[in-house]
Short mmCIF file of the C-alpha atoms (twelve columns), coordinates in Angstrom:
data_MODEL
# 
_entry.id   MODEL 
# 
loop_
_atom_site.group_PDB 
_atom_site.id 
_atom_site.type_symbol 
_atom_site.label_atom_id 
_atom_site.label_alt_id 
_atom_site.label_comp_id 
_atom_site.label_asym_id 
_atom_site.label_seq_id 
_atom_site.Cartn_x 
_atom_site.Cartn_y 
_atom_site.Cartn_z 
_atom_site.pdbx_PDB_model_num 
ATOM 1   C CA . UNK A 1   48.836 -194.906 -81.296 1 
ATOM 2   C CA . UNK A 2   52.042 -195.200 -78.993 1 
ATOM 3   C CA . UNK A 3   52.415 -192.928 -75.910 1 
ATOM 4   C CA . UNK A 4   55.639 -192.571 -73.642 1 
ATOM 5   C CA . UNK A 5   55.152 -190.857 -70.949 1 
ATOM 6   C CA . UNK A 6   58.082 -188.061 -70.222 1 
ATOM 7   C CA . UNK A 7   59.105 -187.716 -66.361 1 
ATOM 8   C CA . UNK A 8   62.484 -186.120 -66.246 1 
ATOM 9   C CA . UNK A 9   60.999 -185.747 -62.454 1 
ATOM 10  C CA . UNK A 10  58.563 -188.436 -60.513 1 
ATOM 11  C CA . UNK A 11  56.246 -186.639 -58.258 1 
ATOM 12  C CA . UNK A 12  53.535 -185.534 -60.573 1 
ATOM 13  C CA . UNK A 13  52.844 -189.337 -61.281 1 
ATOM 14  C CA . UNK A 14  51.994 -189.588 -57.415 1 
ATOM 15  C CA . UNK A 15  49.647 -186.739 -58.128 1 
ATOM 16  C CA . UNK A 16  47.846 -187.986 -61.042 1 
ATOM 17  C CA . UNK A 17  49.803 -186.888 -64.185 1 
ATOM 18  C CA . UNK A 18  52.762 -186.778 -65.933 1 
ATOM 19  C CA . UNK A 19  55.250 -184.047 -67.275 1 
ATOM 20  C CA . UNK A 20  54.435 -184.665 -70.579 1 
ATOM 21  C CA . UNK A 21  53.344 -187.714 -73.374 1 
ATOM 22  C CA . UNK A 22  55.046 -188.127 -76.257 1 
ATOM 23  C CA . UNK A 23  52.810 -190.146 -78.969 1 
ATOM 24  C CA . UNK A 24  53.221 -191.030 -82.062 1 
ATOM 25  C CA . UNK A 25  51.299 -193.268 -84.544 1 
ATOM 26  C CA . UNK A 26  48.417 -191.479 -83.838 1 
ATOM 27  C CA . UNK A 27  45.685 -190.781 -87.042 1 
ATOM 28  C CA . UNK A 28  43.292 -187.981 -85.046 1 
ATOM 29  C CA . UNK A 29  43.635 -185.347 -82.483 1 
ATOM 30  C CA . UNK A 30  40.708 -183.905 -81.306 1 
ATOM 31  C CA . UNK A 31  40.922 -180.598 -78.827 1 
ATOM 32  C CA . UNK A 32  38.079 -179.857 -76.599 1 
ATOM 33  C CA . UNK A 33  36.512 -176.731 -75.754 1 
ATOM 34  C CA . UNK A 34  36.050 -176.224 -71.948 1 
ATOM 35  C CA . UNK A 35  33.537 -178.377 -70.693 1 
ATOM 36  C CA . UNK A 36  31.749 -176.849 -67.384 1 
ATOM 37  C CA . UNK A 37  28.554 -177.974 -65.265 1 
ATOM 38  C CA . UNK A 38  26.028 -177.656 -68.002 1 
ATOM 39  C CA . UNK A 39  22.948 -179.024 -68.558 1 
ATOM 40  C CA . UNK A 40  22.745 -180.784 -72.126 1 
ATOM 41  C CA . UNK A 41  19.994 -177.740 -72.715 1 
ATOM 42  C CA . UNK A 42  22.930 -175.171 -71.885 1 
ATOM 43  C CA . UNK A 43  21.642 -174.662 -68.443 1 
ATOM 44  C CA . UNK A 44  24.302 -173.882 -65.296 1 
ATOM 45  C CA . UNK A 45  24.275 -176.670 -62.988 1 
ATOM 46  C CA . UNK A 46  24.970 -177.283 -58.959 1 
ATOM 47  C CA . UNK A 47  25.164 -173.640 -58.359 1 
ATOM 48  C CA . UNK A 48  28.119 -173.246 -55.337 1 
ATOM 49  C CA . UNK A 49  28.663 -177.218 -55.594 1 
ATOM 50  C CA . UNK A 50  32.268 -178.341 -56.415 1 
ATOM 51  C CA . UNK A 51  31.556 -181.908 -56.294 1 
ATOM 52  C CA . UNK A 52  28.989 -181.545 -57.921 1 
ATOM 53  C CA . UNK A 53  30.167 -179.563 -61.024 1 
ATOM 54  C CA . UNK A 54  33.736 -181.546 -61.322 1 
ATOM 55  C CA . UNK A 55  31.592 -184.660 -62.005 1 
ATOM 56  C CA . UNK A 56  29.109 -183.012 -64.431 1 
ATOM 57  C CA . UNK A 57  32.230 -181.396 -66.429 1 
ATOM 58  C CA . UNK A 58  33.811 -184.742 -66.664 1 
ATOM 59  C CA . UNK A 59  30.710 -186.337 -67.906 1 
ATOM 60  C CA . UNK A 60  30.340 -183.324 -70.601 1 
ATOM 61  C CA . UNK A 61  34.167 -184.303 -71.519 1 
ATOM 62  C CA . UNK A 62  33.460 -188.147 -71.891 1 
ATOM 63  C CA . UNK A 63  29.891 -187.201 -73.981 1 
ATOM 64  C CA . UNK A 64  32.207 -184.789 -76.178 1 
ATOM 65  C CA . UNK A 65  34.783 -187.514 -76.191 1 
ATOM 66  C CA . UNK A 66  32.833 -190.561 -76.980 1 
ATOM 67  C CA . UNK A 67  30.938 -188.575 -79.587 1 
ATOM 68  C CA . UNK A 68  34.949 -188.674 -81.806 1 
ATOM 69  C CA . UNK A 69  34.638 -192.360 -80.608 1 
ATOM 70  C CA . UNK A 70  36.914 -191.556 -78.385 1 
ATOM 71  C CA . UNK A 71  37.185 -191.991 -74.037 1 
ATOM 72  C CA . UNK A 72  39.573 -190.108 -71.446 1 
ATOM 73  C CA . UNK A 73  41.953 -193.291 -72.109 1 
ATOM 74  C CA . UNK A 74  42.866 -190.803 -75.087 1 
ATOM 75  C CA . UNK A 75  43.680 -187.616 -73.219 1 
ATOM 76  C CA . UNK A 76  47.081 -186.558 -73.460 1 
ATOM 77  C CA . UNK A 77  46.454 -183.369 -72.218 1 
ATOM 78  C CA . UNK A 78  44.317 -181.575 -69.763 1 
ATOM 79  C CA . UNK A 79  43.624 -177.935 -68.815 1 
ATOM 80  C CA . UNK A 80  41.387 -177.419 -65.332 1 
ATOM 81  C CA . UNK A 81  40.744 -173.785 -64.702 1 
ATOM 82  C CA . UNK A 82  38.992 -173.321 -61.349 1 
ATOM 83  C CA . UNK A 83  37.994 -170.223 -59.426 1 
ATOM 84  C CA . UNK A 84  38.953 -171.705 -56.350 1 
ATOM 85  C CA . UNK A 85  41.857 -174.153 -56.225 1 
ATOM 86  C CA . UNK A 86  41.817 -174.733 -52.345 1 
ATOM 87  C CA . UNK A 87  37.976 -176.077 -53.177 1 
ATOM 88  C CA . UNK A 88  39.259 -178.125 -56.454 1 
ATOM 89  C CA . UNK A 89  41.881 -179.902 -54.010 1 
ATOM 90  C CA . UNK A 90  39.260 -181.259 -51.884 1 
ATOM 91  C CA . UNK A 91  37.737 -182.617 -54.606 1 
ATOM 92  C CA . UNK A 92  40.221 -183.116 -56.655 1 
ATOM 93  C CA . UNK A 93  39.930 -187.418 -55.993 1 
ATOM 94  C CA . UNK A 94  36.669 -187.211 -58.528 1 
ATOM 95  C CA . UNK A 95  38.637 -186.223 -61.341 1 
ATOM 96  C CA . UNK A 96  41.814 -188.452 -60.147 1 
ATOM 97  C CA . UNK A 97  40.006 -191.566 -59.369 1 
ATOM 98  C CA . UNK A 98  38.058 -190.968 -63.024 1 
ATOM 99  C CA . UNK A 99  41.016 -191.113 -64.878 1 
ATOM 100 C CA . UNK A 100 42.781 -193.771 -62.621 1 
ATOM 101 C CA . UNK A 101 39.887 -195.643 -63.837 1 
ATOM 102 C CA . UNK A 102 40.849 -194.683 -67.510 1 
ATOM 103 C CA . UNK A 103 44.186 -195.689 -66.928 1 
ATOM 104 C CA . UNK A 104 45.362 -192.330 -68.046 1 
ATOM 105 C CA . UNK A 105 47.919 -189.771 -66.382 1 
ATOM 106 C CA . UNK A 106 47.706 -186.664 -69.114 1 
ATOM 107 C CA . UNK A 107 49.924 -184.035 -68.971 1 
ATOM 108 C CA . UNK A 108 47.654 -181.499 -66.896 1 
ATOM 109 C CA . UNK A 109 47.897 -177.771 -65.757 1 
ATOM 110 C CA . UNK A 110 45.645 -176.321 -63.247 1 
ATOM 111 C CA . UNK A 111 44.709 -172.425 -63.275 1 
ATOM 112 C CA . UNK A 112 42.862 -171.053 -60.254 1 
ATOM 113 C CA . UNK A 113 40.935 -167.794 -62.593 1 
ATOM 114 C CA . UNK A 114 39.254 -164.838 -61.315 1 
ATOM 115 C CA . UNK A 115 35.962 -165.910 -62.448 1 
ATOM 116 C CA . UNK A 116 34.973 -168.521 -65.924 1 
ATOM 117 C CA . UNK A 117 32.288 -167.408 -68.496 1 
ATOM 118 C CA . UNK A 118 28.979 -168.353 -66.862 1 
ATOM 119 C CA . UNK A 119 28.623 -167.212 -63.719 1 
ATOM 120 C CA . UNK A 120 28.336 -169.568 -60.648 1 
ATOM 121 C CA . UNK A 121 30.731 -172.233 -62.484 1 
ATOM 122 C CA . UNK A 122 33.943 -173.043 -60.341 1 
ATOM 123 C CA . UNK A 123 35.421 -175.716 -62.208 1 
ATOM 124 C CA . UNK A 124 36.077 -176.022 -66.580 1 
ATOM 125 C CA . UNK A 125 37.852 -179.074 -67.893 1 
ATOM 126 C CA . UNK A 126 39.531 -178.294 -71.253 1 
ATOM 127 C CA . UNK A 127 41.696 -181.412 -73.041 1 
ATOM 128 C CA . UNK A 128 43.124 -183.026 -75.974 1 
ATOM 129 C CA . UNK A 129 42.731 -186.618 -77.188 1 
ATOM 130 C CA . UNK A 130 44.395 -188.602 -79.931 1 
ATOM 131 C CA . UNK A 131 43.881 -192.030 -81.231 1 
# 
């Protein structure tokens, strides 16, 4: 698989992401339902918590991930909905310094949402990966 990442402007990649990722030579793409704070016995986790649930979503993304054999080194794209985006930004160096560690920048988009399906959540992390 070959990326290239596509800035035709450079201040997302101070941010964390790029504009976009062009790849090619890639054999599977695997898109990933929204991952929240969930317990692997579907229970809600860290109730009110932002830390809290932006690491437990992440982990539920790498379990989904590695179970494609697959990492956040293959994201190329990533969706974070959040019902409160001032909250997300002060926590927003979990996810960064996650995927710093990854040595990834995917193209992202963040939503701030009314509410997300299970009540009490505040953060979902929804992505795509190829390898």
């Amino acid at each position: 698989m070959e990326r290239t990442t596509v800035n035709p402007v450079t201040w997302s990649v101070a941010m964390g992401f790029n504009q976009g990722e062009l790849v090619s030579g890639h054999t599977r793409t695997l898109y990933c339902s929204g991952q929240t704070a969930m317990s692997t016995d579907g229970r809600p986790e860290h109730d009110g918590d932002m830390a809290a649930q932006l690491r437990l979503s992440l982990a539920n993304l790498e379990a989904l991930l590695g179970e494609a054999d697959m990492s956040l080194a293959n994201l190329v794209r990533l969706n974070v909905y959040t019902t409160d985006v001032d909250l997300l930004f002060q926590h927003y160096g979990v996810l960064a310094s996650r995927l710093g560690a990854a040595r990834v920048a995917p193209s992202t988009t963040m939503l701030g949402v009314t509410r997300l399906a299970i009540p009490g959540q505040l953060v979902e992390l929804e992505g795509t990966a190829v390898a």
